[in-house]
mmCIF file of the N, C-alpha and C atoms, coordinates in Angstrom:
data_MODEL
# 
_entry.id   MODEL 
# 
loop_
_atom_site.group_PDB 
_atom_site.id 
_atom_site.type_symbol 
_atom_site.label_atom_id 
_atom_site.label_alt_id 
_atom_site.label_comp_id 
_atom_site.label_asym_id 
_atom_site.label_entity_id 
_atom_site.label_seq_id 
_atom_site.pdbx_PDB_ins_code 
_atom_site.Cartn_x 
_atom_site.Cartn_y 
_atom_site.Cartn_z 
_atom_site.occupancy 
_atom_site.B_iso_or_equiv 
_atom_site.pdbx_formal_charge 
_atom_site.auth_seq_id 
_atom_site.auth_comp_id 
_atom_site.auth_asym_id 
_atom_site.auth_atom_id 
_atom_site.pdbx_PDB_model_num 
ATOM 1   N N  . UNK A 1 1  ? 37.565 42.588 164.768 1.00 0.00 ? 1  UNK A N  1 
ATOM 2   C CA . UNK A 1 1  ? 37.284 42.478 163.336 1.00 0.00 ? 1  UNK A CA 1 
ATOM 3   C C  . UNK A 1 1  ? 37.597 43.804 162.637 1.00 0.00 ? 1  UNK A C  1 
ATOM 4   N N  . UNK A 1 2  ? 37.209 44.574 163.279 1.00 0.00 ? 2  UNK A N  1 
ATOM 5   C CA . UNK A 1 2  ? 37.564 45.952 162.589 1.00 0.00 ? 2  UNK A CA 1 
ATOM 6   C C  . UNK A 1 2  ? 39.299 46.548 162.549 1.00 0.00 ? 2  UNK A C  1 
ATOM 7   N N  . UNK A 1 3  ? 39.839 46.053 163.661 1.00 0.00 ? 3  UNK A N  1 
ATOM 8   C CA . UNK A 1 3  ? 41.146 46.185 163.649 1.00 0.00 ? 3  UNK A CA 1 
ATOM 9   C C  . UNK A 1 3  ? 41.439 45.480 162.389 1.00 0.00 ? 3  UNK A C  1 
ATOM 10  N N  . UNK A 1 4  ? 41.363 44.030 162.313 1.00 0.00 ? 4  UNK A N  1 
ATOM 11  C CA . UNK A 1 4  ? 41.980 43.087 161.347 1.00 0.00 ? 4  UNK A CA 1 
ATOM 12  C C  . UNK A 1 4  ? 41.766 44.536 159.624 1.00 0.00 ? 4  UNK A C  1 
ATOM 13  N N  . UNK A 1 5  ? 40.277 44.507 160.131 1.00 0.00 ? 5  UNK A N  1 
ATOM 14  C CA . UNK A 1 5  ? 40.838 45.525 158.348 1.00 0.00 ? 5  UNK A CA 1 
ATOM 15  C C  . UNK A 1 5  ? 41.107 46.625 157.917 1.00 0.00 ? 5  UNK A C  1 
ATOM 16  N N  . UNK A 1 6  ? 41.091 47.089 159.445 1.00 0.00 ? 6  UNK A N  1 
ATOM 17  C CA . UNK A 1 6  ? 42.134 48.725 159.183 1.00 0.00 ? 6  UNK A CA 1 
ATOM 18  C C  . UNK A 1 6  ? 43.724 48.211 158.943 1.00 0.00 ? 6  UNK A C  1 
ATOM 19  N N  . UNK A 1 7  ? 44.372 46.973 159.887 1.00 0.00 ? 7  UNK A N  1 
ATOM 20  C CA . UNK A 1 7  ? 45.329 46.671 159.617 1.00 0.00 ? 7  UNK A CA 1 
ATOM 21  C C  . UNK A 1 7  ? 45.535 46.058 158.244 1.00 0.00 ? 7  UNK A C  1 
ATOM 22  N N  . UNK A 1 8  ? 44.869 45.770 157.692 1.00 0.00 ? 8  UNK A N  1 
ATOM 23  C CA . UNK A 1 8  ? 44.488 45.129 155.895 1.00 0.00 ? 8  UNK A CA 1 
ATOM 24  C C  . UNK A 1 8  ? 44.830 46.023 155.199 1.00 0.00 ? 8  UNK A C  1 
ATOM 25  N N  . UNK A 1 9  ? 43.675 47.680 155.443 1.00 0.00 ? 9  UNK A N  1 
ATOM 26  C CA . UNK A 1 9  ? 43.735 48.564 154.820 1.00 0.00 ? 9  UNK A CA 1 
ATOM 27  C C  . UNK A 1 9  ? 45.150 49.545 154.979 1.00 0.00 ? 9  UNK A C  1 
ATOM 28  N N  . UNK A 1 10 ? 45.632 49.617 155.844 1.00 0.00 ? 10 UNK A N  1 
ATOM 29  C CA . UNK A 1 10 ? 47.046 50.137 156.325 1.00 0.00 ? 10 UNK A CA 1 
ATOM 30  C C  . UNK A 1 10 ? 48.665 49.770 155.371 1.00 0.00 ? 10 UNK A C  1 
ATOM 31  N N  . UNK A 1 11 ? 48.126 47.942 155.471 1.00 0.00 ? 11 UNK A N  1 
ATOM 32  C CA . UNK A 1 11 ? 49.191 47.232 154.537 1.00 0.00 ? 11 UNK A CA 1 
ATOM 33  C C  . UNK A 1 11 ? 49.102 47.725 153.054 1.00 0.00 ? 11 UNK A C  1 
ATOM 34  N N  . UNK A 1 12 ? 47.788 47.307 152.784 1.00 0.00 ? 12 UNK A N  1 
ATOM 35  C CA . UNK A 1 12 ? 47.341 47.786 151.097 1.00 0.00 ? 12 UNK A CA 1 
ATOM 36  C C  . UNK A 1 12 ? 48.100 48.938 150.743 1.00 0.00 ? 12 UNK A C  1 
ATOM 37  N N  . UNK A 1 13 ? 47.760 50.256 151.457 1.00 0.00 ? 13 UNK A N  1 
ATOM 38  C CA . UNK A 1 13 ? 48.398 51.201 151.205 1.00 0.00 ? 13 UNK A CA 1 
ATOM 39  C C  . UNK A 1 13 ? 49.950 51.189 151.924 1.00 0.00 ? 13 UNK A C  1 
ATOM 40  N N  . UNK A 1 14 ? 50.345 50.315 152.228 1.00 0.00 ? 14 UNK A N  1 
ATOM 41  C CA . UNK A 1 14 ? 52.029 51.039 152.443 1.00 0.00 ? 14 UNK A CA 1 
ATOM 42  C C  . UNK A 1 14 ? 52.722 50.151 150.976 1.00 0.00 ? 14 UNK A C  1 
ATOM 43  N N  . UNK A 1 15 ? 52.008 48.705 150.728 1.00 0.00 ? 15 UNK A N  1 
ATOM 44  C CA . UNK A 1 15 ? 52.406 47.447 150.062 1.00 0.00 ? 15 UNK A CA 1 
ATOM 45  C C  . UNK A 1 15 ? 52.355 49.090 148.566 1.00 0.00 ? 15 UNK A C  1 
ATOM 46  N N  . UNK A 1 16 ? 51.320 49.938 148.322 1.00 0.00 ? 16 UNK A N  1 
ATOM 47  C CA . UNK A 1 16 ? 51.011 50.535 147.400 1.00 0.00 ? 16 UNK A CA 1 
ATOM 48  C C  . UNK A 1 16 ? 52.225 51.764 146.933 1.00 0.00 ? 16 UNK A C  1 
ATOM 49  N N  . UNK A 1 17 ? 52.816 52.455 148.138 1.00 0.00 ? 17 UNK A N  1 
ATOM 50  C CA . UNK A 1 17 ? 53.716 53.352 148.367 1.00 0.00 ? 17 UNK A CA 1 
ATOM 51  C C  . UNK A 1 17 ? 55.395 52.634 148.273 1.00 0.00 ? 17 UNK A C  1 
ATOM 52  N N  . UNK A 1 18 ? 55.427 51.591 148.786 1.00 0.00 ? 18 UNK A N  1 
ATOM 53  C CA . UNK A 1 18 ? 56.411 50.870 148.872 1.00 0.00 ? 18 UNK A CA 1 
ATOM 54  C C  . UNK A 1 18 ? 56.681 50.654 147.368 1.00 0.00 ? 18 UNK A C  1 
ATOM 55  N N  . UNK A 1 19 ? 55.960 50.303 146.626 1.00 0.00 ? 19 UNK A N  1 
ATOM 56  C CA . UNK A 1 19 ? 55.847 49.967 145.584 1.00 0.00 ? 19 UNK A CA 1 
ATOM 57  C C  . UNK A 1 19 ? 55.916 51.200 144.843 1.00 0.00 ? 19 UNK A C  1 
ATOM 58  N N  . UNK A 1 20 ? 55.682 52.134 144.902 1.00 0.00 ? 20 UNK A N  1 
ATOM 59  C CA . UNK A 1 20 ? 55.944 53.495 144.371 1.00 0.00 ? 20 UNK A CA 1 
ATOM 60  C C  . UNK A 1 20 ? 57.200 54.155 144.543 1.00 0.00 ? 20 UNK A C  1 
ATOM 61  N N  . UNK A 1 21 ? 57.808 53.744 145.915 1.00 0.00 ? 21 UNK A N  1 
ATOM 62  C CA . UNK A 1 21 ? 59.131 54.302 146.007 1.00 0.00 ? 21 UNK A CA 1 
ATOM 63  C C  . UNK A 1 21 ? 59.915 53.336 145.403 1.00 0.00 ? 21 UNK A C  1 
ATOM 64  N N  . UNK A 1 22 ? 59.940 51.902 145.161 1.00 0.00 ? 22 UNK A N  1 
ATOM 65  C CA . UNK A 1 22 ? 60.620 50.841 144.610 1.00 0.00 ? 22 UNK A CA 1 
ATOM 66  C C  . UNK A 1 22 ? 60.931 51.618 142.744 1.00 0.00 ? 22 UNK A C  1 
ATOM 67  N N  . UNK A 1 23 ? 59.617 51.651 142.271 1.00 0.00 ? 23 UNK A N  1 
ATOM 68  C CA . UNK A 1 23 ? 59.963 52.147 140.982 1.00 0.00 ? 23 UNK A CA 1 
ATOM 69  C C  . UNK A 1 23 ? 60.483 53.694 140.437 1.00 0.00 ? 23 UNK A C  1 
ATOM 70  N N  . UNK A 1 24 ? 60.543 54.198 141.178 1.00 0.00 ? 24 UNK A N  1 
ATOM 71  C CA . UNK A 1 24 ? 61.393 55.729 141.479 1.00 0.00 ? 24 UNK A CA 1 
ATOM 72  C C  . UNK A 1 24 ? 62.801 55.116 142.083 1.00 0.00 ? 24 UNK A C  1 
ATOM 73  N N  . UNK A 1 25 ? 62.835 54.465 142.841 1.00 0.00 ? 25 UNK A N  1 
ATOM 74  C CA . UNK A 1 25 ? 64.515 54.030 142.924 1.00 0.00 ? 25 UNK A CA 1 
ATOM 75  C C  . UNK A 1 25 ? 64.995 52.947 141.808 1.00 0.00 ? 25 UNK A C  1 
ATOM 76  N N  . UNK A 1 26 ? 63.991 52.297 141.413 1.00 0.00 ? 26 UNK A N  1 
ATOM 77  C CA . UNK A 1 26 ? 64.814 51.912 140.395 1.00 0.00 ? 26 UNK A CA 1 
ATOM 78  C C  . UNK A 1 26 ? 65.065 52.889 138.923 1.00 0.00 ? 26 UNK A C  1 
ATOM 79  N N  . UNK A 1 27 ? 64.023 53.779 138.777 1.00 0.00 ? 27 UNK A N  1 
ATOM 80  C CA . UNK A 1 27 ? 64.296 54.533 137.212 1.00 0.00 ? 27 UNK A CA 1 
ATOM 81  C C  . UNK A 1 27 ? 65.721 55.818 137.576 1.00 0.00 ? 27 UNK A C  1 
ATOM 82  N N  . UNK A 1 28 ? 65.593 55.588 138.701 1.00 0.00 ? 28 UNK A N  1 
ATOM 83  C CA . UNK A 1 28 ? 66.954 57.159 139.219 1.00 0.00 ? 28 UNK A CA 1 
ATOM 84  C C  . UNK A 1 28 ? 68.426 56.099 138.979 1.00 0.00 ? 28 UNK A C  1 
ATOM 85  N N  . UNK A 1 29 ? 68.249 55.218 139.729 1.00 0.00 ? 29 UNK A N  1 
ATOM 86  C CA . UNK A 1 29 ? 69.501 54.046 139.822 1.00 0.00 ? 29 UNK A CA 1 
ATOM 87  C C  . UNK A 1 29 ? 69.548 53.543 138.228 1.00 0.00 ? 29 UNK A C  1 
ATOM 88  N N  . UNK A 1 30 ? 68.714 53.291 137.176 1.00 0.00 ? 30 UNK A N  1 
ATOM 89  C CA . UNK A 1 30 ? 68.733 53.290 136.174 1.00 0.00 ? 30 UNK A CA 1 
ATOM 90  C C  . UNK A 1 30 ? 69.357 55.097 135.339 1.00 0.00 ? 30 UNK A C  1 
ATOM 91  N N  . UNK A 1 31 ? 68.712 55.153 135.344 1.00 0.00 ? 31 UNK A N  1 
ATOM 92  C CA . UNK A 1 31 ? 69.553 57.174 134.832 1.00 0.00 ? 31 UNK A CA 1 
ATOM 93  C C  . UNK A 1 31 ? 71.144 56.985 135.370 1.00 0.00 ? 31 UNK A C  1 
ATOM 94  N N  . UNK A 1 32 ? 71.578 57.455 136.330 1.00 0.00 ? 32 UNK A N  1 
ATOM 95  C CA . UNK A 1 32 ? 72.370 56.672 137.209 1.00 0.00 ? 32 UNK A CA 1 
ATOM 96  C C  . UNK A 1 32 ? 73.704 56.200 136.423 1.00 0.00 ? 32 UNK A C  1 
ATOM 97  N N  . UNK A 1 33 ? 72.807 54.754 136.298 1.00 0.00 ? 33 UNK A N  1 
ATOM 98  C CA . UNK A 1 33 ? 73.947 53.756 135.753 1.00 0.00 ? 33 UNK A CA 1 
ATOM 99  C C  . UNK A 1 33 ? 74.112 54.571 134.162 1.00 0.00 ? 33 UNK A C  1 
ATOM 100 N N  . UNK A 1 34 ? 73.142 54.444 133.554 1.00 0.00 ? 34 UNK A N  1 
ATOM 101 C CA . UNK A 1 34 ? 73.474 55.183 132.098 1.00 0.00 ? 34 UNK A CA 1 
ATOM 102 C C  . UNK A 1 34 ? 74.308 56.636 131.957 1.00 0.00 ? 34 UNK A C  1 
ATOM 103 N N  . UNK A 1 35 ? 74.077 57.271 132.778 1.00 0.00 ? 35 UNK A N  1 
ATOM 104 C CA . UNK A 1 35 ? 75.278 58.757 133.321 1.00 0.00 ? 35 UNK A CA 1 
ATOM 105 C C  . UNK A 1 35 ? 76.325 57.856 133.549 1.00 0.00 ? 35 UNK A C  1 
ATOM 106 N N  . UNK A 1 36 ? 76.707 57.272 134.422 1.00 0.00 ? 36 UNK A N  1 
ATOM 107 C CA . UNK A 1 36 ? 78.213 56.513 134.463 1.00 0.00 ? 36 UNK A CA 1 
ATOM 108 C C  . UNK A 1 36 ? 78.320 55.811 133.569 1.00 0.00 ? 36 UNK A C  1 
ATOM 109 N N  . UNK A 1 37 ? 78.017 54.998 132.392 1.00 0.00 ? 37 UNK A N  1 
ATOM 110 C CA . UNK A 1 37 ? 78.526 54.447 131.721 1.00 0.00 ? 37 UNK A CA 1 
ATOM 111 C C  . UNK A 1 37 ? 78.775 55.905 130.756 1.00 0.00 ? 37 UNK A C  1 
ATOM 112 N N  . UNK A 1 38 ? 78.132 56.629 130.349 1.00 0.00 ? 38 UNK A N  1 
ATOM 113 C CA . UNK A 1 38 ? 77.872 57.247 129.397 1.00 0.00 ? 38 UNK A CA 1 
ATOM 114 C C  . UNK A 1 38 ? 79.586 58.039 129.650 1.00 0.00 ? 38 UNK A C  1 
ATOM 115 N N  . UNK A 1 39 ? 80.049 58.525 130.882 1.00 0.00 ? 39 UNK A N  1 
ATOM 116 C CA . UNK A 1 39 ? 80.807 59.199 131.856 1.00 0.00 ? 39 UNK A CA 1 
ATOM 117 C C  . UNK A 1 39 ? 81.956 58.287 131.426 1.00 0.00 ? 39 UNK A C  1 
ATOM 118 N N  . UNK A 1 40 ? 81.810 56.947 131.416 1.00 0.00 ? 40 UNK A N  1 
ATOM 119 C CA . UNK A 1 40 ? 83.108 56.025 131.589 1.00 0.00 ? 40 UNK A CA 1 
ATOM 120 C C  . UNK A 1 40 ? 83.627 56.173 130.193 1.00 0.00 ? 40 UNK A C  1 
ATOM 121 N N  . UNK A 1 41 ? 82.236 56.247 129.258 1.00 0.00 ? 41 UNK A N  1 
ATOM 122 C CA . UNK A 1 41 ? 82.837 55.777 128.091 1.00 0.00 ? 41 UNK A CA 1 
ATOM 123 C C  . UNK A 1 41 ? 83.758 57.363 127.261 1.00 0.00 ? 41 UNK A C  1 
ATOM 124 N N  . UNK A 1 42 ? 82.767 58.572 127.970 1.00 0.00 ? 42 UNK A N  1 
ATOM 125 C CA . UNK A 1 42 ? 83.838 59.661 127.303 1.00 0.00 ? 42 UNK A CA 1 
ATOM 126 C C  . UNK A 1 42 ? 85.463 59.612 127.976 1.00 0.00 ? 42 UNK A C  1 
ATOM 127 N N  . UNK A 1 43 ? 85.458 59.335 129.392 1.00 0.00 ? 43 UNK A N  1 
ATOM 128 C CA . UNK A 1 43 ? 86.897 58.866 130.083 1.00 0.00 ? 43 UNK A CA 1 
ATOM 129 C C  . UNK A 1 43 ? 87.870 58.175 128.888 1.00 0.00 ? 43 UNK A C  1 
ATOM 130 N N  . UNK A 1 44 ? 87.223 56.729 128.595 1.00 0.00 ? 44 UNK A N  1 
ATOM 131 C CA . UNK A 1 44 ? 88.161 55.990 127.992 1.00 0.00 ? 44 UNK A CA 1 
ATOM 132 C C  . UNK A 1 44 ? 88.391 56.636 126.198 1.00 0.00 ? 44 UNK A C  1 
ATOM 133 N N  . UNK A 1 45 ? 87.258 57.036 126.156 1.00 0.00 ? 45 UNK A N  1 
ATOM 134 C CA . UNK A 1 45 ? 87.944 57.810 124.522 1.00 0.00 ? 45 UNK A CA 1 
ATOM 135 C C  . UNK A 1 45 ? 88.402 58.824 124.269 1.00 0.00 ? 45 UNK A C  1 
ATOM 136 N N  . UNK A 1 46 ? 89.053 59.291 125.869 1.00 0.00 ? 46 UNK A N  1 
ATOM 137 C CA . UNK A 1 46 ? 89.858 60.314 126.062 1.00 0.00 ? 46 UNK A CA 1 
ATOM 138 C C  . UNK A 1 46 ? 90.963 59.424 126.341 1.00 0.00 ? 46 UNK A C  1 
ATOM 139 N N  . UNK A 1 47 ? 90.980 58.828 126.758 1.00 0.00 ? 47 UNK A N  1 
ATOM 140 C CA . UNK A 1 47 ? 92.360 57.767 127.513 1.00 0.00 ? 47 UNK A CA 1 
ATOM 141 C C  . UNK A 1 47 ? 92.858 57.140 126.158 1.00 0.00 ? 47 UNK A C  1 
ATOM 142 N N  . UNK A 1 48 ? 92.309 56.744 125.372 1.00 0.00 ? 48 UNK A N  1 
ATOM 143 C CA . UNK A 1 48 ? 92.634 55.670 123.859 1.00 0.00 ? 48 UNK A CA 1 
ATOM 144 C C  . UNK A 1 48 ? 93.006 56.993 122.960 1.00 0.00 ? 48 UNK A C  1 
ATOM 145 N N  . UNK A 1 49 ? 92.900 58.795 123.397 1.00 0.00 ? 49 UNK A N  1 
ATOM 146 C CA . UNK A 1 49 ? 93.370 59.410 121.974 1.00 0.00 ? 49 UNK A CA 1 
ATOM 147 C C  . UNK A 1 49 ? 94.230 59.571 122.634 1.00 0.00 ? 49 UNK A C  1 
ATOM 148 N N  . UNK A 1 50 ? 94.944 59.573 123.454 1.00 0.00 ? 50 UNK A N  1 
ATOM 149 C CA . UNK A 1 50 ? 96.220 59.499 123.715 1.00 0.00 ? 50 UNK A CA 1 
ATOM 150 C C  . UNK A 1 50 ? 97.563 59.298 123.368 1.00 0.00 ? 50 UNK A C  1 
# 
């Protein structure tokens, strides 16, 4: 019985961290994408004064 809720308590906290690294990879991969678009778009309005 006591195993069952250290293993409970173990999940809680990784389900908690997991979940913490999930939203840090998504706001970096978000930054990210907005640097490359931001990147693409000075490219092409260098490419169009051409």
């Amino acid at each position: 019985m006591l195993n069952a809720r250290r293993w409970r308590l173990l999940f809680s906290q990784n389900r908690l961290y997991f979940w913490t690294i999930s939203g840090v990879a998504i706001v970096v991969a978000n930054e990210k994408l907005h640097l490359s678009i931001a990147i693409y778009k000075i490219v092409d309005r260098r490419g169009s004064d051409k």
